[in-house]
FIVOFI-738941 format. One record per residue (C-alpha): residue in three letters; x, y, z. Coordinates in nm, 3 decimals. Each point is the difference from the previous one (the first is absolute). Layout:
N
+--------+---------+---------+---------+
! residu !       u !       v !       w !
+--------+---------+---------+---------+
!    ALA !       X !       Y !       Z !
...
+--------+---------+---------+---------+
REM end
This chain:
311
+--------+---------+---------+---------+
! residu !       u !       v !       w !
+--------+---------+---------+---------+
!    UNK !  -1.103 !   1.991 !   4.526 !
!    UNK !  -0.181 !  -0.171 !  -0.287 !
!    UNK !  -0.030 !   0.286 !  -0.311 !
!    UNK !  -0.209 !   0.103 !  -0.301 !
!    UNK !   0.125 !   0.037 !  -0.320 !
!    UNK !  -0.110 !   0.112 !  -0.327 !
!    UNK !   0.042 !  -0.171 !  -0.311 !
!    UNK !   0.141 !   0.236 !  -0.312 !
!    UNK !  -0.234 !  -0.046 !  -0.270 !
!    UNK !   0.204 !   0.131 !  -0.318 !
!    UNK !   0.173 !  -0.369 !   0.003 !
!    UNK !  -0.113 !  -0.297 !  -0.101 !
!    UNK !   0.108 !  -0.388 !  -0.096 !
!    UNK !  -0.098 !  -0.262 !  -0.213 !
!    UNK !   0.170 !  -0.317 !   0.114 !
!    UNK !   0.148 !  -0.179 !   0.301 !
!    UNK !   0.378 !   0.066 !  -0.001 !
!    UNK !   0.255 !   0.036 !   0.241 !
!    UNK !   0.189 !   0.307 !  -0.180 !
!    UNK !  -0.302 !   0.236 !   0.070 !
!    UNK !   0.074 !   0.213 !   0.243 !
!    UNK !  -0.219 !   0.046 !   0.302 !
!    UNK !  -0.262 !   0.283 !  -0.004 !
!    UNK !  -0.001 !   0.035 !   0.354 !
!    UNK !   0.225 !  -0.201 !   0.305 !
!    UNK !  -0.246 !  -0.048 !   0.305 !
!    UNK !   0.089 !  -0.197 !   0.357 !
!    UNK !  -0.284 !  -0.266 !   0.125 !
!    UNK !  -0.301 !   0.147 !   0.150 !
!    UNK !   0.008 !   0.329 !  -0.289 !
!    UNK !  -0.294 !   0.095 !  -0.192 !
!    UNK !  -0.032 !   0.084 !  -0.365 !
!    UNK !  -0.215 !   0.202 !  -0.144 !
!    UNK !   0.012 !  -0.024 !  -0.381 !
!    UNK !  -0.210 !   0.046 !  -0.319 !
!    UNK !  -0.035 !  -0.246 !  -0.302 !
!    UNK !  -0.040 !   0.013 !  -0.389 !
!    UNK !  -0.270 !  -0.196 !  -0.125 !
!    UNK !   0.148 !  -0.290 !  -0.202 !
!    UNK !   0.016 !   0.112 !  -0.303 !
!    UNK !   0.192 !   0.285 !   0.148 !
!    UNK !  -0.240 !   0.265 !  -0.126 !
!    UNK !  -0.007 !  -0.169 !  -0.357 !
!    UNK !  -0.407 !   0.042 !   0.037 !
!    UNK !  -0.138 !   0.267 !   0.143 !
!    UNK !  -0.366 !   0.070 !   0.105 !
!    UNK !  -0.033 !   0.170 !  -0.346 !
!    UNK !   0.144 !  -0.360 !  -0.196 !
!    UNK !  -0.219 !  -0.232 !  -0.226 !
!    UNK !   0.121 !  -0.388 !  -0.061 !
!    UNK !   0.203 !   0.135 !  -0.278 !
!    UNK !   0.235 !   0.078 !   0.314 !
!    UNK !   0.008 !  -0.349 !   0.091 !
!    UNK !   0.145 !  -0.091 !  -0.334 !
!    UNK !   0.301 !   0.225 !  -0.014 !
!    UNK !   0.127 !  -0.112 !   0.349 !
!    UNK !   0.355 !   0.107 !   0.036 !
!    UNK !   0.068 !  -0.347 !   0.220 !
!    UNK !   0.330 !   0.138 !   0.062 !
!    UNK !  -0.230 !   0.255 !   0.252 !
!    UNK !  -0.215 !  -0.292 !   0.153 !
!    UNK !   0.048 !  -0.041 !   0.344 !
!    UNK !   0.136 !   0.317 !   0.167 !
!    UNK !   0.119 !  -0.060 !   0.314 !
!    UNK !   0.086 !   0.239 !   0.318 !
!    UNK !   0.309 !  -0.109 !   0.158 !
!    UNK !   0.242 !  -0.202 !   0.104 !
!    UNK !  -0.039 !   0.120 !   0.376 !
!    UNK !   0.292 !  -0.140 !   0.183 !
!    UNK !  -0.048 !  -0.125 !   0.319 !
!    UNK !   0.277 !  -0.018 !   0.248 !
!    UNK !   0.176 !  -0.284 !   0.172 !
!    UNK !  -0.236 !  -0.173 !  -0.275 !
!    UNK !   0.149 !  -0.388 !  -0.101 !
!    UNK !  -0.048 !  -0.277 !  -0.211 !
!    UNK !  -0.136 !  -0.207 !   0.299 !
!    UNK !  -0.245 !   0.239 !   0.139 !
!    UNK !  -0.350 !   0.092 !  -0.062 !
!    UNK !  -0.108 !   0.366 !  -0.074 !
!    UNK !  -0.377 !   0.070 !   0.110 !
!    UNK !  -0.218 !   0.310 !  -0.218 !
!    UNK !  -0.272 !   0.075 !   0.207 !
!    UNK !  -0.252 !   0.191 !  -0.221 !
!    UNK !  -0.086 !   0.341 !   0.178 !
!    UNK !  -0.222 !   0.160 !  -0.243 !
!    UNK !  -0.050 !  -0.040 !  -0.377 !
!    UNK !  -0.245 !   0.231 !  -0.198 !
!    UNK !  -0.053 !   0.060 !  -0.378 !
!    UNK !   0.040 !   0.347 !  -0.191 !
!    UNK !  -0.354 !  -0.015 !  -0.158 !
!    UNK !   0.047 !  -0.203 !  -0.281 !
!    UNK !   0.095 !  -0.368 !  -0.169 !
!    UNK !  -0.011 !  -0.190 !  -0.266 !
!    UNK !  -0.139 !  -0.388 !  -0.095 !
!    UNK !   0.144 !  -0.106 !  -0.324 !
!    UNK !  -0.001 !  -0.345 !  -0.224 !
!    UNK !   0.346 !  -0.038 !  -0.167 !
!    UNK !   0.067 !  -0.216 !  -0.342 !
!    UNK !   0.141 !  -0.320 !   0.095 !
!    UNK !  -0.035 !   0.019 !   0.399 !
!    UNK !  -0.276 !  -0.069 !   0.243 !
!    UNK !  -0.140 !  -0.310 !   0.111 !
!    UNK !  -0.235 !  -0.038 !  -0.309 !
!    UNK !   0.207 !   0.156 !  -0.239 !
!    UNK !  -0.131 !  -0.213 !  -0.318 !
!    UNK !  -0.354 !   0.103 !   0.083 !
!    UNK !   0.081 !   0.383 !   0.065 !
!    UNK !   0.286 !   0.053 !  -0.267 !
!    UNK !  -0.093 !   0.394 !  -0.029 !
!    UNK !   0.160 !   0.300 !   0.182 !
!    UNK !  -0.282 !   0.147 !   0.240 !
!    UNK !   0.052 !   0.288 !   0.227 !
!    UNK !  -0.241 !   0.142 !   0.314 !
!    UNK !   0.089 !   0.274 !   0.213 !
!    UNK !  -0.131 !   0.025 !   0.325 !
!    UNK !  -0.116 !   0.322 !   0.207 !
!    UNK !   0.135 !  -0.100 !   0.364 !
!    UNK !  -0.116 !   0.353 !   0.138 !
!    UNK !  -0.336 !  -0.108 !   0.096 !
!    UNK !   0.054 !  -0.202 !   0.378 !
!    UNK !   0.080 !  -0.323 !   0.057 !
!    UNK !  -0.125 !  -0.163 !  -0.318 !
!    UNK !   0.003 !   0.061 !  -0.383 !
!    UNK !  -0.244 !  -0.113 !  -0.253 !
!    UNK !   0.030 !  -0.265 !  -0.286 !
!    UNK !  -0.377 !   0.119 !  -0.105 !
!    UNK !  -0.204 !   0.208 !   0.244 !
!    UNK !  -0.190 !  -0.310 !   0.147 !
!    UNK !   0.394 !  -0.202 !   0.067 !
!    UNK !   0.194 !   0.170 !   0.228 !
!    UNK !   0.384 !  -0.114 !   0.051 !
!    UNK !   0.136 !   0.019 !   0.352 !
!    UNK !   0.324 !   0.186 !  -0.009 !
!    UNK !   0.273 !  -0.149 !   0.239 !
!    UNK !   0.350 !   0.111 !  -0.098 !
!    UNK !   0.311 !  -0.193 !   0.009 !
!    UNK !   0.316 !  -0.017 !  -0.163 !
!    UNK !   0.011 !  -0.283 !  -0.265 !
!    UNK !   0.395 !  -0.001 !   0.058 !
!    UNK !   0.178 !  -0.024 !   0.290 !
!    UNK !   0.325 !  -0.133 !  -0.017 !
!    UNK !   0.399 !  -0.017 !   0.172 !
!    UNK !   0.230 !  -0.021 !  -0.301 !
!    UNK !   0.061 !  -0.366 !  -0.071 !
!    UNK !   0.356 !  -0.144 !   0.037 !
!    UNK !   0.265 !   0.076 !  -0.275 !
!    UNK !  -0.287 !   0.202 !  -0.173 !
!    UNK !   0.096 !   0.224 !  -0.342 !
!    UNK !  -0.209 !   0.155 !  -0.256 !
!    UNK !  -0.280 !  -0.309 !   0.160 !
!    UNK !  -0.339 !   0.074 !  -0.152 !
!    UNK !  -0.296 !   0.125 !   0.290 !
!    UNK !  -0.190 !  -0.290 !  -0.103 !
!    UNK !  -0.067 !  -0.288 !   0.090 !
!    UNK !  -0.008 !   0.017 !   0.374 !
!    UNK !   0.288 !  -0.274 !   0.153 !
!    UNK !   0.072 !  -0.083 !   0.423 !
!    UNK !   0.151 !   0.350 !   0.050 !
!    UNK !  -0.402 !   0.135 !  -0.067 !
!    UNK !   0.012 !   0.255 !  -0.316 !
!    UNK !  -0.320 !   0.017 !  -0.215 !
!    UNK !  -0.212 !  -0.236 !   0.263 !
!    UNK !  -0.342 !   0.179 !  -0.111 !
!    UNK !  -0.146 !  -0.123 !   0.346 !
!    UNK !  -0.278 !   0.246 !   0.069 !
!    UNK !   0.010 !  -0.073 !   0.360 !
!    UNK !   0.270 !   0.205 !   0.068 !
!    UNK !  -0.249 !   0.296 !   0.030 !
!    UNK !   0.075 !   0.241 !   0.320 !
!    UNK !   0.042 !  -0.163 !   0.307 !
!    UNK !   0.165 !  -0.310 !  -0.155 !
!    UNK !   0.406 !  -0.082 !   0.098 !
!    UNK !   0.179 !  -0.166 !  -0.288 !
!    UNK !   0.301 !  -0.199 !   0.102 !
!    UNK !   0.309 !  -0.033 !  -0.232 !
!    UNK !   0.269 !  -0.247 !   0.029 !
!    UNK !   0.291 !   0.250 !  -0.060 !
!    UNK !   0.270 !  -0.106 !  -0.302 !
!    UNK !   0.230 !   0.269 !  -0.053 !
!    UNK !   0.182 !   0.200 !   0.275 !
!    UNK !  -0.230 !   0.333 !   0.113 !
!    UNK !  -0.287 !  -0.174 !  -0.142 !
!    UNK !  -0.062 !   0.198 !  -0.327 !
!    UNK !  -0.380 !   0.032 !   0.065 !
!    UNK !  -0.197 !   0.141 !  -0.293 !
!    UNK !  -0.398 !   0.057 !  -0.112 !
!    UNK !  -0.206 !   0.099 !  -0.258 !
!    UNK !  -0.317 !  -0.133 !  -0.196 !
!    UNK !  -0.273 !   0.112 !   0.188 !
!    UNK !  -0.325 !  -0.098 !  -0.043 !
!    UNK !  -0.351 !   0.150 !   0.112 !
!    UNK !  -0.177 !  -0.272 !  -0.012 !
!    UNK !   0.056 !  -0.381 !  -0.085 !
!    UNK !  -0.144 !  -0.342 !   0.010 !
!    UNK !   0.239 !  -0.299 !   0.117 !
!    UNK !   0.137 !  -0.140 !  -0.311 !
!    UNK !   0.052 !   0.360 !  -0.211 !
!    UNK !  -0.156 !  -0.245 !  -0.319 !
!    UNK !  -0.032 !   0.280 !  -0.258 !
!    UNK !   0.379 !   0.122 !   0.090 !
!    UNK !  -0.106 !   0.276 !   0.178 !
!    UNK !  -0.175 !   0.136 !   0.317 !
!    UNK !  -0.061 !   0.412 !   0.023 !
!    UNK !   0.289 !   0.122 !  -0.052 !
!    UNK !   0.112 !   0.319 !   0.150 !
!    UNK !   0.241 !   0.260 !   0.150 !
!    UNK !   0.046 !   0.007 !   0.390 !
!    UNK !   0.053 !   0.112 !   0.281 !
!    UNK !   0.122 !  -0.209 !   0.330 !
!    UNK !   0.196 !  -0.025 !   0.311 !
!    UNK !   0.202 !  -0.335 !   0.069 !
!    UNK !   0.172 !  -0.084 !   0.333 !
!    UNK !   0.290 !  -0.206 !  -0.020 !
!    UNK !   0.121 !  -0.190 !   0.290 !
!    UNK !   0.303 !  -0.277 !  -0.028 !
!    UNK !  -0.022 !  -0.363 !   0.109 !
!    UNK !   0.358 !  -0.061 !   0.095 !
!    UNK !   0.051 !  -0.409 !  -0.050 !
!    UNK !  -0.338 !  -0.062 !  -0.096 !
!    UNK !  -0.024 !  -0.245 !  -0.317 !
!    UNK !  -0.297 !  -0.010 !  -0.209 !
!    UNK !  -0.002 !  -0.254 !  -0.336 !
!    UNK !  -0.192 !   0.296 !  -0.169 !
!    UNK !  -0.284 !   0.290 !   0.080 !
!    UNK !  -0.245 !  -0.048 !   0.226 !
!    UNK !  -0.229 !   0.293 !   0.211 !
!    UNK !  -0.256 !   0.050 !   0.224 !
!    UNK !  -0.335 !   0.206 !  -0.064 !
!    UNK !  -0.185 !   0.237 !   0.253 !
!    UNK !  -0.364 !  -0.152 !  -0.025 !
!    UNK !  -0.193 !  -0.227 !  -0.253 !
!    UNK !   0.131 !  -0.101 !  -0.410 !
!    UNK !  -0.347 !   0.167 !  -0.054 !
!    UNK !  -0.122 !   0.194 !   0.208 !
!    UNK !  -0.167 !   0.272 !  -0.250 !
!    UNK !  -0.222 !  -0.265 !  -0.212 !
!    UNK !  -0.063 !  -0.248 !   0.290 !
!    UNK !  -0.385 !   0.141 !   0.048 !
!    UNK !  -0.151 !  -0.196 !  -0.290 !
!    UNK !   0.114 !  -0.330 !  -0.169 !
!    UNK !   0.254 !  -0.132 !  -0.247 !
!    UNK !  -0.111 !  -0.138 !  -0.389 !
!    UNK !   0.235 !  -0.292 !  -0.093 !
!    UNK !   0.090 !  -0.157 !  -0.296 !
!    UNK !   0.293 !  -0.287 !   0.023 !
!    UNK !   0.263 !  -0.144 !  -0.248 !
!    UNK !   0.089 !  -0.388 !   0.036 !
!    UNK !   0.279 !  -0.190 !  -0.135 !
!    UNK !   0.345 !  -0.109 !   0.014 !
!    UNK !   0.102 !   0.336 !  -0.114 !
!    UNK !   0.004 !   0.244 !   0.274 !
!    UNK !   0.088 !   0.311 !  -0.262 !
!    UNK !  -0.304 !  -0.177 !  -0.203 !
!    UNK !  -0.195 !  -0.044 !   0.233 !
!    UNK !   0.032 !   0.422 !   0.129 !
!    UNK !  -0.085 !   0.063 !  -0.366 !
!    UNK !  -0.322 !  -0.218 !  -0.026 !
!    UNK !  -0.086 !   0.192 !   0.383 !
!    UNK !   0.033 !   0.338 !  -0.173 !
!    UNK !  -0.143 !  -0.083 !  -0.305 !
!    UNK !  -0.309 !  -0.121 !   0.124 !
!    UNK !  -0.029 !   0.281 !   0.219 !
!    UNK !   0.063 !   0.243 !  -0.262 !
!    UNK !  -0.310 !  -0.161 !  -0.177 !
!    UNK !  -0.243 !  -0.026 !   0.333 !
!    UNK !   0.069 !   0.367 !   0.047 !
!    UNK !  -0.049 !   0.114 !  -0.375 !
!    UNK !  -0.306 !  -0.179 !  -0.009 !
!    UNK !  -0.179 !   0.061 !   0.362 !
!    UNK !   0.113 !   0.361 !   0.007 !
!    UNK !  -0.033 !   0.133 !  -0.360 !
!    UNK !   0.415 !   0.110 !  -0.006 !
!    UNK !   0.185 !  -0.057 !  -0.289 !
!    UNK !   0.249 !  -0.255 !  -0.005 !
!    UNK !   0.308 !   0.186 !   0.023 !
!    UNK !  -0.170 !   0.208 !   0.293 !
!    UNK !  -0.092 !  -0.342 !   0.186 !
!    UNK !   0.383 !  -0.046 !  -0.053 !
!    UNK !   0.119 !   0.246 !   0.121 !
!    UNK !  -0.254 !   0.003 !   0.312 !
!    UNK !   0.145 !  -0.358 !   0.084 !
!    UNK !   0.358 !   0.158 !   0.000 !
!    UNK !  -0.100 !   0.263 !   0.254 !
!    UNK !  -0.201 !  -0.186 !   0.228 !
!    UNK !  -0.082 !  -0.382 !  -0.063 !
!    UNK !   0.257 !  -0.211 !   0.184 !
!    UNK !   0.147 !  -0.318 !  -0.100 !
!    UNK !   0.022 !  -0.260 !   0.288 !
!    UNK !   0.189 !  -0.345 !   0.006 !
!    UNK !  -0.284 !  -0.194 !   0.116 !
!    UNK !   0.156 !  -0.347 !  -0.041 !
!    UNK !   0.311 !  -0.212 !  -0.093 !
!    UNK !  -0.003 !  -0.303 !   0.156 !
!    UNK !  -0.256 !  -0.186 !  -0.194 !
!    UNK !   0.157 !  -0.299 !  -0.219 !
!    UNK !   0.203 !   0.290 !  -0.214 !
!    UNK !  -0.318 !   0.190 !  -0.067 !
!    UNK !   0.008 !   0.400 !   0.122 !
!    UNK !  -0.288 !   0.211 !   0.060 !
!    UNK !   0.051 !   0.369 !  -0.069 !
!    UNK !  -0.271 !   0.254 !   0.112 !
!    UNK !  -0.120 !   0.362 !  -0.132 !
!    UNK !  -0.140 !   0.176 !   0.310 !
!    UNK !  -0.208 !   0.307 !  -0.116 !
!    UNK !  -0.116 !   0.261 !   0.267 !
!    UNK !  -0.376 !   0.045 !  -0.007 !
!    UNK !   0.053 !   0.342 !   0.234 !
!    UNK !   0.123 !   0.151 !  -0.320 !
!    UNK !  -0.325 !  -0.030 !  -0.178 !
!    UNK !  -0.216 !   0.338 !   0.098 !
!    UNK !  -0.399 !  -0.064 !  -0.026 !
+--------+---------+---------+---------+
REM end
């Protein structure tokens, strides 16, 4: 008889290792119900300016809840997380770190925005642009092979710090399975985010969730994959898309020149300032591989939301 469980929250971890100890041991088919540290793991606070985001303890980034050990679990196998539910606790934060983010020469300066997420099922940038909020868990992960003291980021096969905002409720993550019991871990959760994360951050926030696990005995998977309950955009699908494109031999480049021109069409048709046009294409512009097949030339796209923009 598959079970519910719930996760301790007085315990938290910082890296992928096999030493850690597993906060819970589950059999396939359980439930978890669990709550999450934002990522600076409580660092800022509602109450925080961007001063906070220059006297990061990075020691602290990247709480995770876990490992969850998974029975029978095998290097070989595949574990599936099927998202139950996922809500926020009210609040999260947008930041621009020194040194990180897509256009980190252009934005060098630390910026900070909290976020009410109390009102529904949006939050606002300014009261006329209103940012859907879809939760998900930026990190997902089994503990990668031989793991110790391995940094949370980047993301590698065994999932980790994926930032896919797909993986809202409804959506089963599959995990090709390294270490024996699995290991699984998560953290990073985001309100709100636009496919490519380009400022280094979606909404962050605390949350709350319920995962079911259920073991793929023999199934082999190169690396995550998952299935979602409906449409990639369901929420902003009513009105149309603004694009801007990067194009070059550079793909990296060419995302830049995307997101830099939309930073500029946005600052200048909408009256935000830059860093807020920034920050808007973190949360909800996303970047699309539109081509790579033409004579060594890629096309990169910026896909901004219309539906966001209130009249």
């Amino acid at each position: 008889m598959p079970r519910t469980h719930y996760a301790p929250t007085d315990r938290v971890h910082f890296t992928w290792d096999t030493r850690h100890q597993p906060l819970l041991s589950i059999d396939s088919g359980d439930t978890v119900v669990l709550w999450t540290r934002d990522v600076s793991d409580n660092q800022i606070t509602p109450a925080s300016t961007a001063e906070a985001i220059t006297t990061l303890d990075w020691n602290r980034v990247y709480p995770l809840c876990g490992p969850f050990e998974v029975h029978g679990a095998e290097p070989g196998d595949t574990l599936a997380v099927e998202v139950l539910d996922i809500h926020t606790q009210g609040w999260g934060w947008t930041g621009i770190i020194p040194g990180f983010g897509l256009l980190a020469e252009r934005f060098s300066e630390p910026y900070l925005r909290i976020f009410d997420l109390t009102g529904g099922d949006v939050t606002f940038l300014r009261e006329d642009i209103a940012i859907p909020i879809e939760p998900f868990f930026g990190t997902m992960g089994v503990c990668p092979a031989g793991a110790q003291a391995q940094a949370v980021m980047p993301p590698g096969r065994f999932g980790g710090n994926l930032d896919t905002r797909q993986l809202t409720r409804g959506t089963t993550l599959y995990l090709p399975v390294q270490e024996r019991g699995a290991l699984f871990s998560c953290g990073d959760a985001h309100a709100a985010q636009g496919d490519g994360e380009v400022c280094v951050t979606g909404i962050e926030a605390p949350m709350y969730a319920a995962l079911r696990f259920t073991l793929h005995k023999g199934r082999r998977i190169p690396a995550p994959q998952f299935v979602t309950a409906g449409g990639l955009t369901p929420r902003v699908n009513q009105a149309g898309f603004y694009g801007t494109t990067g194009v070059g031999p550079d793909l990296l480049q060419a995302a830049k020149d995307a997101i830099d021109a939309m930073v500029d069409h946005v600052a200048q048709t909408y009256g935000l300032p830059p860093v807020d046009a920034y920050v808007l294409a973190s949360l909800v512009v996303d970047l699309k591989l539109s081509e790579v097949v033409d004579a060594g030339q890629y096309v990169v796209s910026a896909l901004l939301p219309l539906a966001v923009f209130r009249q």
